[in-house]
N, C-alpha and C positions, 0 to 999 in steps of 0.2 A: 360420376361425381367424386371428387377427389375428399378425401378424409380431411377433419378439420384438424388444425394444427392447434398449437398453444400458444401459439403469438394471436392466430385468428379469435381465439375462443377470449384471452382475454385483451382483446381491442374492441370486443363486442361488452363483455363487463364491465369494460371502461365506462363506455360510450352508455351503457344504461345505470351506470353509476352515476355518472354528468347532468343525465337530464332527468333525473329525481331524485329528490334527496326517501329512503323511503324509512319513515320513521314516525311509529305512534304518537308521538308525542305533536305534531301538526294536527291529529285531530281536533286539539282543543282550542286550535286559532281562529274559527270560525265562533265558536263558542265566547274565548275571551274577547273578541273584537264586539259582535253582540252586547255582553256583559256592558262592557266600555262605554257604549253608545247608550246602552237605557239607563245608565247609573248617573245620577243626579252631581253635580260636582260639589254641591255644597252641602251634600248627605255623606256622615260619618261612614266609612267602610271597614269593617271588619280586621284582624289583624289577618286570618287565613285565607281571605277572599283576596286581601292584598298583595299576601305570598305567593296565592297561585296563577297568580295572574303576571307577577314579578320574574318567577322562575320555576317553572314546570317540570315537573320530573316523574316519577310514576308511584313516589311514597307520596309525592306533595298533592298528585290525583288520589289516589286511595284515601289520604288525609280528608283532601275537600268533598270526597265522594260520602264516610263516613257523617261528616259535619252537617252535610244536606240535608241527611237522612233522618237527623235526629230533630234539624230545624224543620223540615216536612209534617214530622208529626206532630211536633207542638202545634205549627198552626194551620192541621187538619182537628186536631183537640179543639184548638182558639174557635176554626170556623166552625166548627159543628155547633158548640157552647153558643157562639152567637146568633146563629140561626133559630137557634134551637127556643132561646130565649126570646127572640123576636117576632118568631109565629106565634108562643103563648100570649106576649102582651098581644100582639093584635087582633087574639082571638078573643081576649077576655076584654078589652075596651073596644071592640068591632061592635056597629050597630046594624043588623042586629049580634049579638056576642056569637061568633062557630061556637057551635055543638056538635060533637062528634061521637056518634053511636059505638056503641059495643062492638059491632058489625063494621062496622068500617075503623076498627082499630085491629081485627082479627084478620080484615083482607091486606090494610098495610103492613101486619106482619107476614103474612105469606108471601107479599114482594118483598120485604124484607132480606125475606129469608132467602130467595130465590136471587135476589141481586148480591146477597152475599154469597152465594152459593157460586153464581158467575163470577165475582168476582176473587175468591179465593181460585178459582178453576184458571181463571187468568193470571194472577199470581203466580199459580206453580208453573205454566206454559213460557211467563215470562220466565224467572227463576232459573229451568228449563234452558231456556234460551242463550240469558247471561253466562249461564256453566258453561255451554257448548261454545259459544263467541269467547270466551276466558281461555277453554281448552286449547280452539282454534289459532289464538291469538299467540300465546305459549308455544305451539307448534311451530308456528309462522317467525315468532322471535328467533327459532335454536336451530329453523331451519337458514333466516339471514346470518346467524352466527358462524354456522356452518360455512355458507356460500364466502363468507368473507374470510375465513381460514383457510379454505382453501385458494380462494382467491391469489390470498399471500403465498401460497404453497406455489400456483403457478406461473407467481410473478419471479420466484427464485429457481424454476424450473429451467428455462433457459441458460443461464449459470454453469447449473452445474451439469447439463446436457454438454457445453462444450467443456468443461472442465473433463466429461467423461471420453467426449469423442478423441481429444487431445490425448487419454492416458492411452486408449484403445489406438491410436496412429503410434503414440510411441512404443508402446508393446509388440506391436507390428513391423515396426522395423527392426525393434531389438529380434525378433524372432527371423526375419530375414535375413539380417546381416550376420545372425549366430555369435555375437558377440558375447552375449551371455553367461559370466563362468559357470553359473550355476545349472547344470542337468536338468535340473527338473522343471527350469520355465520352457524347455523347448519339447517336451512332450504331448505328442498329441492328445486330444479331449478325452478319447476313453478310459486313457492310463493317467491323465490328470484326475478326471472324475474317481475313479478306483482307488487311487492314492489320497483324496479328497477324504472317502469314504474308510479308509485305512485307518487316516491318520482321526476323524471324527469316533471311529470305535475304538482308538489308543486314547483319545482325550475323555473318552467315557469313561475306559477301564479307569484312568487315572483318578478321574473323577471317586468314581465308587473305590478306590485304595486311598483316596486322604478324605473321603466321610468314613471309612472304617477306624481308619488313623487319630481322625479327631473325636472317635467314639471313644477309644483306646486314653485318651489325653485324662482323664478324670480319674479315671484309675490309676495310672501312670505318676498323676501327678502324689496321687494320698500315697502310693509305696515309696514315693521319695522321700516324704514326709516323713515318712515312718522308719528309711533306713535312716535318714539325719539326724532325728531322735534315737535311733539306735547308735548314732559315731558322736553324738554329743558326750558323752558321759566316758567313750572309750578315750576321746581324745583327752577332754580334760585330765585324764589317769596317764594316759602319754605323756603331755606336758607338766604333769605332777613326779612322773619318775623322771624323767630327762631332769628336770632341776633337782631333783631329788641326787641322782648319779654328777651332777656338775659339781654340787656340795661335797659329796666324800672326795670327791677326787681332788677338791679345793682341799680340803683339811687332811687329804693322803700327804698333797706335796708340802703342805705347811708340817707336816709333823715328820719330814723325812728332809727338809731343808736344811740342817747342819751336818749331818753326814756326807749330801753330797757335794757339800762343799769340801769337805776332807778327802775324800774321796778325787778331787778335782786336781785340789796341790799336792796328792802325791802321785799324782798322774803325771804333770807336771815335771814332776822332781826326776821321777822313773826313767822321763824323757830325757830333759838334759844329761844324769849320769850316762843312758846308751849312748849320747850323742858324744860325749865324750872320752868313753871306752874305743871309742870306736876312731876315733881321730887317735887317741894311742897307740892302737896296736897298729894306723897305719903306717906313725911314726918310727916305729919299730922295726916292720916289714920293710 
C-alpha cells in the first residue's frame, strides 16, 4: 500500500470539510426552530430570547443559559407558593376538612428528606456531567483549531515542496557543471557537515565575546564619563591660555609698531644706496 501523499490527505479534508459544516453553534437550531413554533405571535418576547434566537454565538449562549437559570427558579419559587397554598385552602374548606396527624407529617419528611437527598445526588451527577461535556467540548474545539492550522500548513505545502525541489535541481547541476567560483559549495557532505560544525562553534565563540563585550559596555561607558569630566576643565584652561597668549602677542606688536616701521625705511634707504654704489664703481671699472 503505497504512502499517503499531501495532495491525497488534503482532498480527503476537503471533501469532509464540504459535506459538514462542524460547528457547535447548529446545536441550537433545533432548539430555536422549537422555540419558534410554540411562541405565540401576539405574546410580547423578551429582548434576550430575541437576541438569541437573531444571532448566536457562544457569549449570546452563556447569556441566555445564565437568564434561564435565574427565570427557572423564580417560577419553581412561583409553583411551589401556589401549590402550596392550594392544598391548604382545599384542605381547610374540604368536606370533610384533611386532617393530618403528627405521624403522617414525620413520614412526609422522611421522604422529604430522601427525595432531597436523591436529588441533590442527581445534581452533583448532572454537574459532573456538564464539567466533563464542557471539558470535552474545549478539547474538541482546540483540537478543530488545530486540524484547520494545519490544514492551511498543508495546503501551502506543495508550494514550497516545488520551490524546494527546483532549488535542489539547480544546486545539482551547478555542482555538476562546477561552475561554482566558490570552493566550498562543491564539497562533499562530510567536510560540508564539519565546516557546518566549525563555523557553528566560531559563531558560538563569537557569541560568548560580544555577551562579554556588552558586559564590559557599562563600565566602559562611566570611565568615559569620567575621563570627559576630567578634560572639561583642562580644556576650558586650554582655551583660556590660547586667548590669553593671542592677547600679549596682540599688544607685543601693537607696542613695537613704530619701530618697525623705522626699521623698514631704512632698510629701504640701505638698499638703494648699495644699489647705487654699485652701478658706480661699475661705471668706473
Amino acid at each position: 500500500m503505497a504512502p499517503p501523499t499531501s495532495q491525497g490527505v488534503l482532498a480527503k479534508l476537503r471533501a469532509l470539510a464540504a459535506s459538514q459544516e462542524i460547528t457547535i453553534l447548529k446545536l441550537s437550531e433545533p432548539i430555536s426552530a422549537a422555540v419558534t413554533q410554540l411562541q405565540d405571535p401576539h405574546q410580547r418576547t423578551s429582548d434576550i430570547s430575541a437576541s438569541s434566537l437573531d444571532a448566536t454565538t457562544p457569549s449570546s449562549l452563556e447569556v441566555d443559559l445564565t437568564h434561564y437559570r435565574e427565570l427557572f427558579a423564580k417560577l419553581r419559587f412561583s409553583y411551589v407558593e401556589q401549590v402550596t397554598k392550594e392544598k391548604f385552602i382545599r384542605a381547610i374548606v374540604g368536606d370533610p376538612p384533611l386532617i393530618v396527624s403528627s405521624q403522617e407529617n414525620v413520614d412526609l419528611e422522611k421522604e422529604n428528606l430522601e427525595a432531597k437527598a436523591t436529588l441533590k445526588a442527581l445534581k452533583t451527577e448532572v454537574a459532573a456531567m456538564v464539567a466533563e461535556l464542557e471539558e470535552k467540548a474545549r478539547d474538541l474545539s482546540r483540537k478543530y483549531e488545530k486540524v484547520q492550522t494545519e490544514t492551511i500548513r498543508l495546503e501551502e505545502l506543495p508550494g514550497k515542496i516545488g520551490e524546494l525541489e527546483n532549488a535542489v535541481a539547480k544546486l545539482r547541476e551547478t555542482q555538476a557543471s562546477g561552475s561554482n567560483p566558490d570552493p566550498i559549495f562543491n564539497l562533499p557532505l562530510s567536510k560540508t557537515l564539519d565546516l557546518v560544525d566549525s563555523r557553528k562553534k566560531r559563531r558560538s565563540e563569537l557569541d560568548r565575546q560580544l555577551e562579554q563585550l556588552q558586559s564590559q559596555v557599562p563600565r566602559k561607558k562611566k570611565e568615559l564619563d569620567r575621563l570627559h569630566a576630567e578634560l572639561q576643565p583642562l580644556e576650558t584652561k586650554r582655551q583660556n591660555s590660547t586667548a590669553a597668549a593671542r592677547e600679549a602677542r596682540r599688544r607685543k606688536e601693537a607696542a613695537l609698531g613704530g619701530i618697525e616701521d623705522d626699521l623698514e625705511e631704512r632698510g629701504r634707504w640701505f638698499r638703494a644706496a648699495e644699489v647705487g654704489i654699485k652701478e658706480i664703481l661699475e661705471i668706473r671699472g
